[in-house]
LUMMAR-745656 format. One record per residue (C-alpha): x, y, z. Coordinates in Angstrom, 2 decimals, decimal comma. Layout:
# LUMMAR-745656
px | py | pz
X | Y | Z
...
END
This chain:
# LUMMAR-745656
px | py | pz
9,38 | -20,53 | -25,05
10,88 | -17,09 | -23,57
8,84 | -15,16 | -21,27
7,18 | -11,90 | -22,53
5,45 | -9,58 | -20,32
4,18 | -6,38 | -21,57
4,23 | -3,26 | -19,02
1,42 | -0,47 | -20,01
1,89 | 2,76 | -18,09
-0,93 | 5,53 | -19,23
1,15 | 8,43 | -19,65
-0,11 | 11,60 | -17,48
-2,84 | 9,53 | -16,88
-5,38 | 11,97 | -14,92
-4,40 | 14,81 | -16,31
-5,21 | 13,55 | -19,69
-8,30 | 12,12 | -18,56
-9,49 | 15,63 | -17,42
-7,82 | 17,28 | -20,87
-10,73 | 14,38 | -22,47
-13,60 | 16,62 | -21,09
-11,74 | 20,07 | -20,75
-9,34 | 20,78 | -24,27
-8,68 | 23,82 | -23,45
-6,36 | 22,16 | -20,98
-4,22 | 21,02 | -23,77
-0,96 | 22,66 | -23,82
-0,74 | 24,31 | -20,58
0,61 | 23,65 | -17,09
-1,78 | 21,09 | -14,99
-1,72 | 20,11 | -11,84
-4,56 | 17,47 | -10,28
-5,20 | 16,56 | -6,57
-6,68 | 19,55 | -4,86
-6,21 | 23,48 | -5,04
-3,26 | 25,36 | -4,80
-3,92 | 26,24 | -1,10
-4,39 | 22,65 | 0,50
-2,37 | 20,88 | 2,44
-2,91 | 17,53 | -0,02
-0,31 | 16,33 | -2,94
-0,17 | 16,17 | -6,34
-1,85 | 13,16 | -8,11
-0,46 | 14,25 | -11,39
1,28 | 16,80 | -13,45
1,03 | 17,33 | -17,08
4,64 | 17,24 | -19,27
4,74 | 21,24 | -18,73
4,00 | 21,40 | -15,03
7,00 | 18,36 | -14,90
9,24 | 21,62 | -16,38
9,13 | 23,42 | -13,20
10,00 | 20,15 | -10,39
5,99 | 19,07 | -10,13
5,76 | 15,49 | -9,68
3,27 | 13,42 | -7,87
3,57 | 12,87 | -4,30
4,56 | 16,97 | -4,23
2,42 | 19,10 | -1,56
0,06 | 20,86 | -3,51
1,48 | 24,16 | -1,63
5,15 | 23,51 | -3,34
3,91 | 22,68 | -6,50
1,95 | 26,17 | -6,49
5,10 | 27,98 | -5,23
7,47 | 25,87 | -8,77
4,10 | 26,53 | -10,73
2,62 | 29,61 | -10,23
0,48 | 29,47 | -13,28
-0,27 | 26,43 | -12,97
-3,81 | 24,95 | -13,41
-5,26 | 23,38 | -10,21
-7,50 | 20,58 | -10,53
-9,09 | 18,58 | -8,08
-10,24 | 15,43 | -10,12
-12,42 | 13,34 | -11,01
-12,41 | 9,77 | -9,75
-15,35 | 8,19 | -11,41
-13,92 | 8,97 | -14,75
-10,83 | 7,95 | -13,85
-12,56 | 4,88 | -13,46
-14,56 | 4,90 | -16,63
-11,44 | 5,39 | -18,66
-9,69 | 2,58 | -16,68
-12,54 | -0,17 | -17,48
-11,90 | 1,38 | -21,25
-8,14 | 0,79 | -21,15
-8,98 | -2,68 | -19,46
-10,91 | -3,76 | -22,38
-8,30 | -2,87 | -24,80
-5,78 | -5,17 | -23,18
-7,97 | -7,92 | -22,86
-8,10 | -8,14 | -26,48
-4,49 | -9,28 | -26,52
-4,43 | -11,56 | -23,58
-6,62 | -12,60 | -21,01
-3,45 | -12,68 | -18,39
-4,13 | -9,05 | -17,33
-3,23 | -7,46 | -13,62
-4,57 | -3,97 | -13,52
-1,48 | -2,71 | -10,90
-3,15 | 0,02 | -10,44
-5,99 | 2,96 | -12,03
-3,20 | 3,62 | -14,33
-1,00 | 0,90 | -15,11
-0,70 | -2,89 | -16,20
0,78 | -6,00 | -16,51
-0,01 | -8,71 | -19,75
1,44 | -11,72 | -20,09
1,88 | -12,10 | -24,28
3,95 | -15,43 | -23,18
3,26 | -17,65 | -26,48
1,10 | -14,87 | -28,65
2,78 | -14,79 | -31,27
0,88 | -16,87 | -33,63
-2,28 | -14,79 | -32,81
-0,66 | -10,99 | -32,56
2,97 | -11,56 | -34,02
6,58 | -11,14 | -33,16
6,47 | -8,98 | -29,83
7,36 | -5,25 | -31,28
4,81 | -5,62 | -33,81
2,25 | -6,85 | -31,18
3,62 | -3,71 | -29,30
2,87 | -1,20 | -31,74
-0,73 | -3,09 | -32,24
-1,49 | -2,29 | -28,71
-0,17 | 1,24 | -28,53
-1,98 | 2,14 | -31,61
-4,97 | 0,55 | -30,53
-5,04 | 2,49 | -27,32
-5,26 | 5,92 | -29,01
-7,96 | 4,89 | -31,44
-10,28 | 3,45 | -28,72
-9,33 | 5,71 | -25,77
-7,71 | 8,59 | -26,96
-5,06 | 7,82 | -24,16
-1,31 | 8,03 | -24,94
0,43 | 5,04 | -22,88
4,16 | 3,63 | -22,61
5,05 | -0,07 | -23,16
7,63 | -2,13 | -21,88
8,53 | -5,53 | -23,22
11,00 | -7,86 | -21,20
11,33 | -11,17 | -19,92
10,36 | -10,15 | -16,43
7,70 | -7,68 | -14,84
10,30 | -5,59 | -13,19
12,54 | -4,87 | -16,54
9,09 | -4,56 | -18,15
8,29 | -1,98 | -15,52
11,56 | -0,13 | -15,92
11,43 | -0,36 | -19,77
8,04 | 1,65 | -19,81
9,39 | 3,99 | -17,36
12,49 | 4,81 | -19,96
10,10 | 4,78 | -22,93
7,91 | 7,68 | -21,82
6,21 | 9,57 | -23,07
4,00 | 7,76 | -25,14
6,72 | 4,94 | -26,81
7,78 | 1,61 | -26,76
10,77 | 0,05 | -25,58
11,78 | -3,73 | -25,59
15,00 | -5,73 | -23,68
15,76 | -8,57 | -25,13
16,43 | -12,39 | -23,49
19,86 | -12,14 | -21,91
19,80 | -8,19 | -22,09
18,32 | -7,61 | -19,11
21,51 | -7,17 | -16,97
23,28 | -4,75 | -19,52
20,23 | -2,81 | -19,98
19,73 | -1,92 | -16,20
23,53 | -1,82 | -15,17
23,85 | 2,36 | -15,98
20,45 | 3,46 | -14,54
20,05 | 5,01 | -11,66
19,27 | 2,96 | -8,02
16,15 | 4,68 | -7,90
14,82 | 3,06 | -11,26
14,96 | -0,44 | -9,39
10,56 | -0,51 | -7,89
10,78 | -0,78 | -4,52
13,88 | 1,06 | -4,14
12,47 | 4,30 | -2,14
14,96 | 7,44 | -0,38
15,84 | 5,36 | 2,90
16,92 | 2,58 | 0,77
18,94 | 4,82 | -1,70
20,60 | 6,96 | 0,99
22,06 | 3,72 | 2,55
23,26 | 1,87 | -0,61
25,21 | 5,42 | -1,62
26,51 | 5,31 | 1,66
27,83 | 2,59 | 0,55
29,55 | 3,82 | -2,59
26,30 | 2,22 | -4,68
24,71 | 4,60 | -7,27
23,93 | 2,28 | -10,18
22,06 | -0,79 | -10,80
25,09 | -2,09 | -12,01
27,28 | -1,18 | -8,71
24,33 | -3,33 | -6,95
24,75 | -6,14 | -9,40
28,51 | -6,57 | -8,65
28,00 | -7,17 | -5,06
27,94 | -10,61 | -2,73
24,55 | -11,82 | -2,30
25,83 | -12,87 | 1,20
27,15 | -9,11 | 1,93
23,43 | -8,05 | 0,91
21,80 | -10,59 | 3,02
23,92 | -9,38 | 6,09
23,27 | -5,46 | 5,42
19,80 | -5,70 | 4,59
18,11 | -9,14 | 5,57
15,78 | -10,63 | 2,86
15,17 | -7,60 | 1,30
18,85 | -7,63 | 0,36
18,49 | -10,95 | -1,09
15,49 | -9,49 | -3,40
17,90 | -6,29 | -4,07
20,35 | -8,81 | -5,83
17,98 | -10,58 | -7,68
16,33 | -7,06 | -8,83
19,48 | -6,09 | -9,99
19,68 | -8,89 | -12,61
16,29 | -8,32 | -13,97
14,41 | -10,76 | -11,62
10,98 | -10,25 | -10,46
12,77 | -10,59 | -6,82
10,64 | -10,16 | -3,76
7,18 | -9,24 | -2,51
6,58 | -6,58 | -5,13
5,99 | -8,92 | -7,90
4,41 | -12,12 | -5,61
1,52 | -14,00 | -7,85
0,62 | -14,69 | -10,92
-0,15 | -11,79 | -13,48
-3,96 | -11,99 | -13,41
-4,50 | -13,50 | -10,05
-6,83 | -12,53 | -8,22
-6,49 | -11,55 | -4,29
-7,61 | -10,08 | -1,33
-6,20 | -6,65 | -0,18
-3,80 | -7,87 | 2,78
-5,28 | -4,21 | 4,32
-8,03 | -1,38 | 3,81
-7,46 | 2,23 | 4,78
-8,59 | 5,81 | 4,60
-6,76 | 9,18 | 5,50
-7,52 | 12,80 | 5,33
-5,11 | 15,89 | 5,58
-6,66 | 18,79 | 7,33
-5,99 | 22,50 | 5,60
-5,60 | 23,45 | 8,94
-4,45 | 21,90 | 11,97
-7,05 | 20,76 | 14,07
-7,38 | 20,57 | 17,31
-11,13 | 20,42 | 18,09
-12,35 | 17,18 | 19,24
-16,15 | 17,30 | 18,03
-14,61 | 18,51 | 14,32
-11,92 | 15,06 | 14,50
-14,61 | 13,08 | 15,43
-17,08 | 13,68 | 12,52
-14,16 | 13,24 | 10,30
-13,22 | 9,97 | 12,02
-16,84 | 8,74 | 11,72
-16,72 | 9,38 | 7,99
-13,52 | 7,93 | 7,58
-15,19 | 4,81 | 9,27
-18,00 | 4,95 | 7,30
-15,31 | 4,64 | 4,27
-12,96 | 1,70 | 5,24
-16,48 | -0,22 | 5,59
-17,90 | 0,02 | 2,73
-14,26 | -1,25 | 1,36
-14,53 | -4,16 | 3,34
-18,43 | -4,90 | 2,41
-17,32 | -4,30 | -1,26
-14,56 | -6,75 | -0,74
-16,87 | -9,25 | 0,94
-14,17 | -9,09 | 3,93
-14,13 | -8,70 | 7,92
-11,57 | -7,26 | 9,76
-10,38 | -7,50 | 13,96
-7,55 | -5,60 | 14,00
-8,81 | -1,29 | 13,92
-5,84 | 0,83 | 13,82
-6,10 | 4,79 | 14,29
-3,46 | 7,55 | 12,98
-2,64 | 10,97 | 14,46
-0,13 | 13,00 | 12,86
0,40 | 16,39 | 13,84
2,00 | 19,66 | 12,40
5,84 | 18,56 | 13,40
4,68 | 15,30 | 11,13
5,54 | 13,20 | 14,67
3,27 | 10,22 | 13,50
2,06 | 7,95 | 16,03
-0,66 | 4,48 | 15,29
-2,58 | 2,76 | 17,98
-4,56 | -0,41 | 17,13
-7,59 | -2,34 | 19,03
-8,39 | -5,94 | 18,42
-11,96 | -6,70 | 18,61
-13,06 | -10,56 | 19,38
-14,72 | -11,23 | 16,07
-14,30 | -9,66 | 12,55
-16,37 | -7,01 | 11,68
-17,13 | -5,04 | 8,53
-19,97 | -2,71 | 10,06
-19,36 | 1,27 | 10,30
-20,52 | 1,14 | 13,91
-18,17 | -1,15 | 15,57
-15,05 | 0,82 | 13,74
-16,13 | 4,12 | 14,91
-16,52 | 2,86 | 18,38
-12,74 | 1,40 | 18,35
-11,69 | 4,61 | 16,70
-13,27 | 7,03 | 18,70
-12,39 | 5,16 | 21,80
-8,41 | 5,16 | 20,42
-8,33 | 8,96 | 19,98
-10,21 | 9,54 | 23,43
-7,35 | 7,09 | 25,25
-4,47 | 8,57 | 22,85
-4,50 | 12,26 | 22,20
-4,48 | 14,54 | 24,90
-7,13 | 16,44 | 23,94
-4,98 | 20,11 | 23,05
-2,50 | 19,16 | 20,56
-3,72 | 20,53 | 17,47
-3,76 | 17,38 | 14,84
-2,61 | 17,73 | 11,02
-3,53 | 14,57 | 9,75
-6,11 | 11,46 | 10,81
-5,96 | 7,50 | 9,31
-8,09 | 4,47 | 9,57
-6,64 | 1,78 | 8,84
-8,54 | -2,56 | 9,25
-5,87 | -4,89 | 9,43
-6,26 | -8,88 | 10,22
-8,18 | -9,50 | 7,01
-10,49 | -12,56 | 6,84
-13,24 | -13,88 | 4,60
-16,23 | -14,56 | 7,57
-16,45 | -12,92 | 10,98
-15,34 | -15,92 | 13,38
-17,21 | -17,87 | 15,76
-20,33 | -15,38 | 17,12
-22,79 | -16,47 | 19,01
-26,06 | -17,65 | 17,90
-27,90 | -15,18 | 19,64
-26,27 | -12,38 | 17,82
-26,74 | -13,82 | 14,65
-29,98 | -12,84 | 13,64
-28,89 | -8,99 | 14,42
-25,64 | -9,14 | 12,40
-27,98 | -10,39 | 9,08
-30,12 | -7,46 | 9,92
-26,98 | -5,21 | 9,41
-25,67 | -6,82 | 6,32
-29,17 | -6,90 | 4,67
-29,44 | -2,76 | 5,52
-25,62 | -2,23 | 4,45
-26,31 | -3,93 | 1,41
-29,11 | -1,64 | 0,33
-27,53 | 1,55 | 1,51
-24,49 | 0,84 | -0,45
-26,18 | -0,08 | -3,19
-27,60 | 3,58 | -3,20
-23,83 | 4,63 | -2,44
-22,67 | 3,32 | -5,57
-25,85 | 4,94 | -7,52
-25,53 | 8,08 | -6,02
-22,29 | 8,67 | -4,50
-21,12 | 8,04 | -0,97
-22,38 | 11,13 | 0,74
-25,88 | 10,35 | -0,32
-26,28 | 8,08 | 2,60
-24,41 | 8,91 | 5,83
-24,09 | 8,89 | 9,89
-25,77 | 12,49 | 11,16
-22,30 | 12,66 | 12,73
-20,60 | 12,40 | 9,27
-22,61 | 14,88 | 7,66
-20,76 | 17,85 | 8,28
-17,74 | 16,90 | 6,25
-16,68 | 17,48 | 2,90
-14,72 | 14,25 | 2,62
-14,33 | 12,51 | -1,07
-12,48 | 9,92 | -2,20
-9,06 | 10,61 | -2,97
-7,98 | 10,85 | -6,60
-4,96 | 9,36 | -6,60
-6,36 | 6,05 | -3,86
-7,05 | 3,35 | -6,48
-10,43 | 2,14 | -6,55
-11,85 | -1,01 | -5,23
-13,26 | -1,92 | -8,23
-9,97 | -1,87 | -10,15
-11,16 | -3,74 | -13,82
-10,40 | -7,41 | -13,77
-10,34 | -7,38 | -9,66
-13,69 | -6,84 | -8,77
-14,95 | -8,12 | -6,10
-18,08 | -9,63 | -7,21
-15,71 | -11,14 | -9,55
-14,32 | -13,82 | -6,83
-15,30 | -17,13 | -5,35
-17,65 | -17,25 | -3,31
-16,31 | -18,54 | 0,00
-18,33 | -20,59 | 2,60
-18,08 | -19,69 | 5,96
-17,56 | -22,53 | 8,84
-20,80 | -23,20 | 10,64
-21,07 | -21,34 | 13,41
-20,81 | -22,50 | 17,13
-22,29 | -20,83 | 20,41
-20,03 | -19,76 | 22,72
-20,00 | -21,30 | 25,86
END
């Protein structure tokens, strides 16, 4: 039985969420991510912004300068959210094989449907029709044999249509579009291949897997297979549905203004701390490996990371390693544009601790548990650090949620941690 994986790509997605509570946005020039003035980027553009060069991943300041009349909006995650469990429960009418890739995008797996839904573009249509009525969301589908053609199929159907590659089509389809239409393909990648005379999917195609290997390692191997159609290479590891841990949990803020008072870093440190934390608690996960970014205005980016001896998921023991990683790493006068945190070395229980420390740590997950559970009620800053209290900081609009539909994290396994041992 052929593969057939369904792509669903909500078209303008926040944009049209906030046009949902605000029509008189209808029509006109939208930007969402922050004001005109910040130093953030775009999370989204309506179809008219898109007229003047706006795209996501723009500085908000450049889209302003393209967009002058633009309307800035700074967003809304938790309906973002809301309208994300909606579109969830749409698509899990026509499969349960659904990976939510992100707020705004998904993967189904209609593999052997067709007795329940019918041939594939009438199962198609089905969905996109049913979207409208229950969301009043326009989306884009792609149909294909693969998740990347899939991908790139809903890509060249927007906005709001339907596009389907047939079996053995997937090579001619892709062969005149542009490298960049290949996921994973980013500007380093694209400035070297049409270096090397390579502008097309189909110039890609034509080359030796072996010449690929030798110019680019195994991610030329995965280049070659892209080119055909195949889901090639780390992007598309798993099974559509899966579930799995995050391999990493970060935070990052973008001052307006450079910043180069310690006491003002610090708070926002301790917040973004306070952040990653209650990612890992959500997540049920530890982390030993704290990393801490400074970027400043000339965008020179440097990372310095601090292994701790057990895994922790407690706000206090990652504001201690970040604090102490900005005291031993910036010198104090350079003023600082931009500050990450970033827990690596993900595992599902905290290591071997010793007994005596025990009963403390269940103190601090009983207290977390209960001040997050007041997070999630009524919004992070309603519980914070007196040191964290001083920022503005909210959750990004365009960072995808923990809680993505179908990869919750109370949805998982429980897992059972190895009895502990004292140390000696």
């Amino acid at each position: 039985m052929p593969r057939l994986i369904c792509h669903v790509d909500m078209d303008a997605f926040f944009v049209s969420v906030e046009e949902l509570f605000d029509p008189s946005l209808k029509g006109k020039a939208v930007v969402v991510g922050g004001k005109a003035d910040q130093r953030g980027v775009v999370s989204a553009a309506s179809y008219e912004a898109r007229r003047y060069g706006v795209h996501s991943a723009l500085p908000l300041r450049t889209a302003a300068k393209l967009c002058p009349h633009a309307i800035f909006v700074e967003g809304h995650p938790e309906r973002y959210r809301e309208c994300s469990q909606k579109v969830f429960t749409v698509l899990n009418r026509f499969t349960p094989q659904v990976e939510m890739a992100s707020i705004d995008e998904a993967y189904l797996d209609l593999t052997g449907t067709d007795r329940l839904h019918g041939p594939p573009l009438r199962t198609a249509h089905a969905l996109h029709e049913a979207m409208k009525r229950e969301t009043n969301l326009n989306c884009s589908l792609g149909l294909a044999s693969s998740r990347l053609v899939a991908k790139v199929c809903s890509d060249q159907a927007k906005p709001n249509g339907v596009l389907w590659v047939l079996p053995g089509q997937e090579a001619p389809f892709l062969a005149p579009l542009d490298i960049r239409k290949i996921p994973g393909v980013g500007k380093v990648t694209e400035a070297s291949l049409n270096s090397m005379g390579i502008h097309h999917v189909g110039d890609l195609a034509r080359l030796d897997e072996n010449f690929l290997r030798e110019r680019f390692g195994r991610w030329g191997l995965a280049l070659a297979g892209k080119a055909k159609g195949q889901d090639a290479g780390s992007w598309f590891d798993g099974e559509i549905g899966a579930l799995e841990d995050p391999k990493s949990i970060s935070h990052e803020h973008t001052f307006s203004e450079d910043v180069a008072d310690r006491t003002e870093l610090e708070t926002v440190l301790v917040k973004l701390s306070e952040m990653v934390a209650k990612r890992l608690r959500e997540h049920k996960l530890y982390s030993r490996t704290i990393q801490l970014k400074l970027r400043y205005r000339d965008f020179t980016t440097i990372t310095r990371a601090h292994s701790l001896d057990h895994g922790t998921q407690f706000d206090g023991d990652l504001i201690a390693a970040v604090l102490d990683l900005l005291q031993r790493n910036w010198d104090g006068a350079t003023p600082v544009r931009l500050l990450g945190v970033h827990a690596g070395s993900l595992k599902r229980n905290e290591g071997q601790m010793s007994l005596l420390d025990e009963p403390a740590a269940e103190r601090l997950r009983s207290a977390f548990r209960a001040i997050d559970k007041i997070r999630d009620r009524f919004g992070v800053s309603s519980i914070s650090l007196a040191r964290s209290m001083q920022t503005n900081l909210r959750e990004k609009t365009h960072e995808n949620p923990y809680d993505l539909p179908g990869k919750a994290p109370q949805e998982k396994e429980e897992s059972i941690p190895p009895a502990r041992k004292p140390k000696n």
